[in-house]
VMD Tcl script that draws the C-alpha trace (Angstrom):
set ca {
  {-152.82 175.64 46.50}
  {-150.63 173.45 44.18}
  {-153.03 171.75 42.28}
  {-150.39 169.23 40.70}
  {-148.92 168.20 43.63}
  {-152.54 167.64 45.42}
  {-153.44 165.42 42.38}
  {-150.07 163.72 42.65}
  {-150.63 163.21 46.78}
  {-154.42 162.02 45.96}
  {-153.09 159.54 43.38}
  {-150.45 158.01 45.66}
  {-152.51 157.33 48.27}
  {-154.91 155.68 45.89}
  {-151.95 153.37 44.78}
  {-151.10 152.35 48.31}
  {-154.91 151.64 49.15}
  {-155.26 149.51 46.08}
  {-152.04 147.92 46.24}
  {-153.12 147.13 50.20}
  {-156.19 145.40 48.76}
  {-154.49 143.07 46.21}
  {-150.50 142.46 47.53}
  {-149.68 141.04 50.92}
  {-147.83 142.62 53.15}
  {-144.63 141.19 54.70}
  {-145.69 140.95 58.29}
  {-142.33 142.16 60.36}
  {-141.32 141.38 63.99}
  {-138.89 144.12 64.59}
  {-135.89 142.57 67.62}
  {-134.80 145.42 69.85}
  {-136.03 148.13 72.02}
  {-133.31 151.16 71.57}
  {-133.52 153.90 69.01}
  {-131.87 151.57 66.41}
  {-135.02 149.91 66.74}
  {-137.20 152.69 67.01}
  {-136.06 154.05 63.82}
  {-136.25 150.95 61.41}
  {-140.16 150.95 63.15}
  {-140.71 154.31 62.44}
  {-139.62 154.46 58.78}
  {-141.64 151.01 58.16}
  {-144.39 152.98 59.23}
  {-143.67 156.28 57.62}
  {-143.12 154.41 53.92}
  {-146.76 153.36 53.01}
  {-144.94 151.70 49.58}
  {-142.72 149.61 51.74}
  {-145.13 146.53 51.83}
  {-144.34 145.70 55.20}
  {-146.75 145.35 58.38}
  {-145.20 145.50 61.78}
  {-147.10 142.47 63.58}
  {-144.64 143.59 66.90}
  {-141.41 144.93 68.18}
  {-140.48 145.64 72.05}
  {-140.85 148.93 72.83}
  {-138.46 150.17 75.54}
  {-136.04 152.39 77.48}
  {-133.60 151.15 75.02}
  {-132.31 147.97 77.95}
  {-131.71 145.08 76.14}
  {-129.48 143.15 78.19}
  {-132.80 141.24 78.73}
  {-131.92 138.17 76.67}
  {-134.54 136.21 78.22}
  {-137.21 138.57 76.96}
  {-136.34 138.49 73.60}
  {-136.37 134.48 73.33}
  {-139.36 134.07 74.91}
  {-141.07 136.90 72.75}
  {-139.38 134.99 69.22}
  {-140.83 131.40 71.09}
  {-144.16 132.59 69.95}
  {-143.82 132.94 66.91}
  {-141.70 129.91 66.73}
  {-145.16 128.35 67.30}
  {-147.07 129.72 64.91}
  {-144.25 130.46 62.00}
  {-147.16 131.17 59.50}
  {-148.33 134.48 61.62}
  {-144.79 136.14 60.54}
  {-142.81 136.32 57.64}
  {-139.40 138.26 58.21}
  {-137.47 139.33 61.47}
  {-135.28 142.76 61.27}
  {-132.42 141.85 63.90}
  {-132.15 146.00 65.20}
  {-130.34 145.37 68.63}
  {-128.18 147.93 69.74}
  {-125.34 145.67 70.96}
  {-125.50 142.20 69.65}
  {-122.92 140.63 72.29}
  {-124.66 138.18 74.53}
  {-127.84 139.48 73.55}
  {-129.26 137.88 70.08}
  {-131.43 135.04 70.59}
  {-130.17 132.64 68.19}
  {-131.66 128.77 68.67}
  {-135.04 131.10 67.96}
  {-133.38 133.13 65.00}
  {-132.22 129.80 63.81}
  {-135.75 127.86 64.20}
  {-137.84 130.83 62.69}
  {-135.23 130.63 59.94}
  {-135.34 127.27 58.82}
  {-139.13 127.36 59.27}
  {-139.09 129.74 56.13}
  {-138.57 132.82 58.45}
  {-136.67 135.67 56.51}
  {-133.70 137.10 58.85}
  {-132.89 140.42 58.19}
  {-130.18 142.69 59.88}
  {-130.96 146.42 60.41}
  {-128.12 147.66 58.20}
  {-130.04 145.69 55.59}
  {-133.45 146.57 55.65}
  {-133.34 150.14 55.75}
  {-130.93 149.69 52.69}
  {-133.45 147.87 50.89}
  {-136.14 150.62 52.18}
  {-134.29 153.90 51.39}
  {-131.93 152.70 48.53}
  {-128.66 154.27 50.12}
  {-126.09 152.89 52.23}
  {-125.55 154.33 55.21}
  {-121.93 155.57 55.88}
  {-122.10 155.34 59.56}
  {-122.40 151.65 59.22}
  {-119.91 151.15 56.18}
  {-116.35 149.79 57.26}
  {-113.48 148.23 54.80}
  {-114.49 145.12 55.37}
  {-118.19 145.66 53.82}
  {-116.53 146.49 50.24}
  {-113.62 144.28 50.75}
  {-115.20 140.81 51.87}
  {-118.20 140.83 49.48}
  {-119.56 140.15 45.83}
  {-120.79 143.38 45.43}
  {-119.03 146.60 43.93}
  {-117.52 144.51 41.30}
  {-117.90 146.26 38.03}
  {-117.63 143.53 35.57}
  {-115.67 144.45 32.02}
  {-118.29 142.85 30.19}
  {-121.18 144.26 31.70}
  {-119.60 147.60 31.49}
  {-119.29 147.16 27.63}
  {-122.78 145.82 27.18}
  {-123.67 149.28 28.78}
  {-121.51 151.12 26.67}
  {-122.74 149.49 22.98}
  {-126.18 150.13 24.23}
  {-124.82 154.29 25.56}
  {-123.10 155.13 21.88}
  {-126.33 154.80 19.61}
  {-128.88 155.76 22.52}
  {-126.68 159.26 22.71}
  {-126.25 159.64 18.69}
  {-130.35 158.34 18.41}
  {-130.79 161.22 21.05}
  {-128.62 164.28 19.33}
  {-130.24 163.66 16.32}
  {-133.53 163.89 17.94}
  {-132.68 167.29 19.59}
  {-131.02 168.74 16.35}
  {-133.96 170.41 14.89}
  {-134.70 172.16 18.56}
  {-130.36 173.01 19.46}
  {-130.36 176.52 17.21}
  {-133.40 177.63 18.52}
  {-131.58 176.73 22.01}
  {-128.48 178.30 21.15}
  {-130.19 181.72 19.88}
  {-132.05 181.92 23.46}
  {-128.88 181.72 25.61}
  {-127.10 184.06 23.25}
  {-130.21 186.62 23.54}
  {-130.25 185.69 27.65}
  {-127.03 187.27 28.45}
  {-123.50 188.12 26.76}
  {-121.19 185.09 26.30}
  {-120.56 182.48 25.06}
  {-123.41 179.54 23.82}
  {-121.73 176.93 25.33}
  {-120.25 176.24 28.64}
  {-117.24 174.15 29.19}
  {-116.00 172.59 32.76}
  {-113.53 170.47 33.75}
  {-114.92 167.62 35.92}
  {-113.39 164.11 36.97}
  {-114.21 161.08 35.14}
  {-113.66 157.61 35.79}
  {-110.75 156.14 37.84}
  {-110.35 159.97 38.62}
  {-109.69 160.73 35.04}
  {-110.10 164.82 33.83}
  {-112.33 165.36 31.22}
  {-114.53 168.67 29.31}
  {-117.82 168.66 30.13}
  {-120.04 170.59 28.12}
  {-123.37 172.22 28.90}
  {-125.24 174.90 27.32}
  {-124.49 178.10 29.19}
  {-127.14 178.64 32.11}
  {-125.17 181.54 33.82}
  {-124.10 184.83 33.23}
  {-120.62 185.65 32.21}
  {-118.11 185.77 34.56}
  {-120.58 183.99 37.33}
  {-117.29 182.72 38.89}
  {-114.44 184.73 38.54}
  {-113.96 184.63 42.15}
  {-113.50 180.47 42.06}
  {-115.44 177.27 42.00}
  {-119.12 178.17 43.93}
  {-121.81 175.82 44.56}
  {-125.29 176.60 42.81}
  {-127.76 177.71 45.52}
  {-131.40 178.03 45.17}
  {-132.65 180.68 43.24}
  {-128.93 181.52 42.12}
  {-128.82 185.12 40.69}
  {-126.14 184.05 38.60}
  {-128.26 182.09 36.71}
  {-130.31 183.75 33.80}
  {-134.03 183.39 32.98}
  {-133.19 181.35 30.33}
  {-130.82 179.02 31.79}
  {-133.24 178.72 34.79}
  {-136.05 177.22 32.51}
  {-133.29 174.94 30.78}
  {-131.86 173.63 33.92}
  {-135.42 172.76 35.43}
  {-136.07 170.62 31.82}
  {-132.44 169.81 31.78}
  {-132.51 171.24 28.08}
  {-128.68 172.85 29.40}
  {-127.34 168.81 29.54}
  {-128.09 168.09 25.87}
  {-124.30 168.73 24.73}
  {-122.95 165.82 27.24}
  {-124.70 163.47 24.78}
  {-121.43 164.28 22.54}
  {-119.64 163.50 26.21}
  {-121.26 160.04 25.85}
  {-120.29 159.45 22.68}
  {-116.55 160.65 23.54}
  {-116.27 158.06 26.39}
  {-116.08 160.40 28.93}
  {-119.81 159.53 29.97}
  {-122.67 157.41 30.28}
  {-126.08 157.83 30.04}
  {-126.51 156.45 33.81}
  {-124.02 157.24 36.10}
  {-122.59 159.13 39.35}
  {-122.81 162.81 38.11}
  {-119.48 163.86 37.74}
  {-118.15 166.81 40.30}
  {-115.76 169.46 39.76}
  {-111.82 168.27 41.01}
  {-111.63 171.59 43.15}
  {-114.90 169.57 45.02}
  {-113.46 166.18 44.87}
  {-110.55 166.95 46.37}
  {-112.07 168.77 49.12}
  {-115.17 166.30 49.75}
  {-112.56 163.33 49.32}
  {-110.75 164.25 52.39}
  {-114.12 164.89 54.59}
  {-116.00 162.08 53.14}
  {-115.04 158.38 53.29}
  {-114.99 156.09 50.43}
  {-115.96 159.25 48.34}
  {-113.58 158.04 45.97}
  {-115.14 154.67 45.55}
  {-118.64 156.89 42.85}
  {-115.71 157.33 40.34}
  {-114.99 153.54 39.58}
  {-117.61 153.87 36.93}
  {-118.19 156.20 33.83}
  {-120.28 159.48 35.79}
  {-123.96 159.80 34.01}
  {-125.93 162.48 32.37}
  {-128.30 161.14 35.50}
  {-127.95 158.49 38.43}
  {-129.76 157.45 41.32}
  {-128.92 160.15 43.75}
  {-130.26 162.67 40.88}
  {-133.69 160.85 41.09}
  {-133.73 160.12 44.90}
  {-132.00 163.52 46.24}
  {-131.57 165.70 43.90}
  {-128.99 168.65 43.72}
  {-126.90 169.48 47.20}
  {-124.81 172.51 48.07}
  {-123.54 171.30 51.60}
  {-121.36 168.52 53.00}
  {-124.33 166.56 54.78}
  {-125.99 166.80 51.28}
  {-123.06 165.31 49.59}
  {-122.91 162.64 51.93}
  {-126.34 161.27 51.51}
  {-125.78 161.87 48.16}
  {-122.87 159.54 48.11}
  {-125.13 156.84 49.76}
  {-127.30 156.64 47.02}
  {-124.58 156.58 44.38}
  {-122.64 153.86 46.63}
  {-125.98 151.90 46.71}
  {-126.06 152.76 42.54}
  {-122.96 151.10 42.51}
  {-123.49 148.04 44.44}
  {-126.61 146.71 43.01}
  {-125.76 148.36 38.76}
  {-127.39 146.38 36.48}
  {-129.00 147.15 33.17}
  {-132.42 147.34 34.97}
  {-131.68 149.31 37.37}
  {-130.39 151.45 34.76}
  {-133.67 151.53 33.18}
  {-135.55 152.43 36.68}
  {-133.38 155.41 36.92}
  {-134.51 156.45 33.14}
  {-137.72 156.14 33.95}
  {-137.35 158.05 37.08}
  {-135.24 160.88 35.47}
  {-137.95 161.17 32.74}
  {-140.73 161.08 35.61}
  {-138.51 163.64 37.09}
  {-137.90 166.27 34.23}
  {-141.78 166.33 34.12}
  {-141.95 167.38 37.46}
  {-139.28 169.70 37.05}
  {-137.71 168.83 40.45}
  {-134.40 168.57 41.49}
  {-132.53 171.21 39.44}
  {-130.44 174.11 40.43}
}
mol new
graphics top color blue
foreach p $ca { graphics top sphere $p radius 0.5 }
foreach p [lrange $ca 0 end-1] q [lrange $ca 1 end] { graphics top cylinder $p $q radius 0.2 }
display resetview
């Protein structure tokens, strides 16, 4: 029995019983009856942490050319506006079907109106591709990354990555003597990976496999790699094997938050499968991110895809606090020692 994870589990659940106690919960009427709606209900109910209570939704063979049925179900609430507090529009087919003099009353009664495509956003923290068109990057606020705010983020990533080499000085020989007794080679690993605006740059990494791991080409890391060496395994799980891309921060080529940058053999190959993969490289990639926290490493195409959900979600809402979330996270994370490969 993992005893960590059991305390972990225990102390979660105490969270969500105390946070039940002392924070209200959004009380959700959930419009539709098809398995668009069945899935918003089911991960409302599935994410204790969510803060939501489903007070009703119209469960159903998935029919909802019923139009009447939906009105007169909103009508109650209409009368009694205090019993709900937000409506999650999850109709399969919105034409002719959307009860809107209701939407609109519950609305301007103080009602929060809340598409699908928008809640389980705010739930998961990824976009979901199958819903993303042009039109939802081109008509929109979002995905703007403003000059400014990228050089606040940069005067704060130049002393942060100096503050932090300095910090791991006194530990890098005794890092450096371990990978050269690991395995023959080299002490430091070099890669080129693709940068901002699709830029090449070196990335550099202590060396975590053994010599020669990929003379045959470019390989994704797979669990429990026999490429990588004892050594590199225990650095990769502490992330010990990223200190050297502080120097990458302080070059430019990085930040300390970021997509992760991927190799250009993998970029060009996940560009053409993927859509909008392009889109994770109009920032400076990151030592860490969002998908690093929420995901954590992929070797398949699905992977990559969710992957580039959370980093397109990253990119919508970036601001310096989410920033600081995903620190927090990462740190929460190295702890743990989940998530590397």
């Amino acid at each position: 029995m993992n005893t960590r994870v059991d305390i972990y589990d225990c102390a979660r659940q105490l969270y969500q019983g105390i946070r039940g106690l002392f924070i209200s919960r959004d009380r959700v009427y959930v419009l539709g009856s098809g398995q668009r709606a069945r899935s918003v209900v089911e991960l409302l109910r599935s994410c204790g942490d969510a803060g939501t209570a489903i007070v009703g939704w119209k469960e159903g063979d998935g029919n909802e050319g019923q139009h009447s049925d939906f009105a007169a179900e909103l009508r109650r609430y209409c009368s009694s506006p205090a019993s709900i507090d937000r409506v999650i529009v999850a109709l399969e087919d919105r034409r002719g079907t959307v009860p809107i003099p209701e939407l609109l009353d519950l609305r301007l009664r103080g009602v929060v109106i809340e598409s699908a495509s928008t809640a389980l956003e705010r739930i998961t923290g990824r976009l979901a591709l199958s819903e993303m068109n042009p039109s939802a990057f081109i008509f929109t606020d979002a995905f703007k990354v403003k000059r400014s705010q990228q050089i606040v983020r940069r005067m704060i990533s130049v002393p942060a990555a100096f503050v932090g080499l300095l910090l791991c000085l006194p530990f890098i020989p005794f890092i450096m003597l371990a990978v050269r007794l690991s395995s023959p080679g080299p002490v430091f690993f070099r890669q080129t990976r693709v940068g901002r605006h699709g830029s090449l740059f070196t990335a550099f990494k202590f060396r975590t496999m053994r010599q020669g791991a990929e003379k045959e080409g470019a390989v994704w890391a797979i669990e429990n790699d026999p490429r990588i060496t004892r050594v590199g395994g225990f650095m990769r799980a502490t992330r010990l094997d990223e200190i050297p891309q502080l120097w990458n921060v302080l070059r430019g080529d990085m930040a300390f938050i970021g997509p992760r940058p991927e190799r250009p053999e993998f970029v060009h190959w996940l560009s053409k499968q993927i859509p909008y993969y392009d889109l994770r490289n109009m920032v400076r990639p990151g030592i860490t991110g969002w998908a690093q926290v929420r995901y954590g490493y992929s070797a398949t195409l699905e992977g990559s895809k969710v992957k580039l959900e959370y980093d397109l979600y990253y990119l919508k809402h970036l601001s310096l606090g989410f920033d600081l979330l995903i620190l927090f996270e990462t740190i929460k994370t190295i702890i743990q020692r989940k998530g590397a490969r």
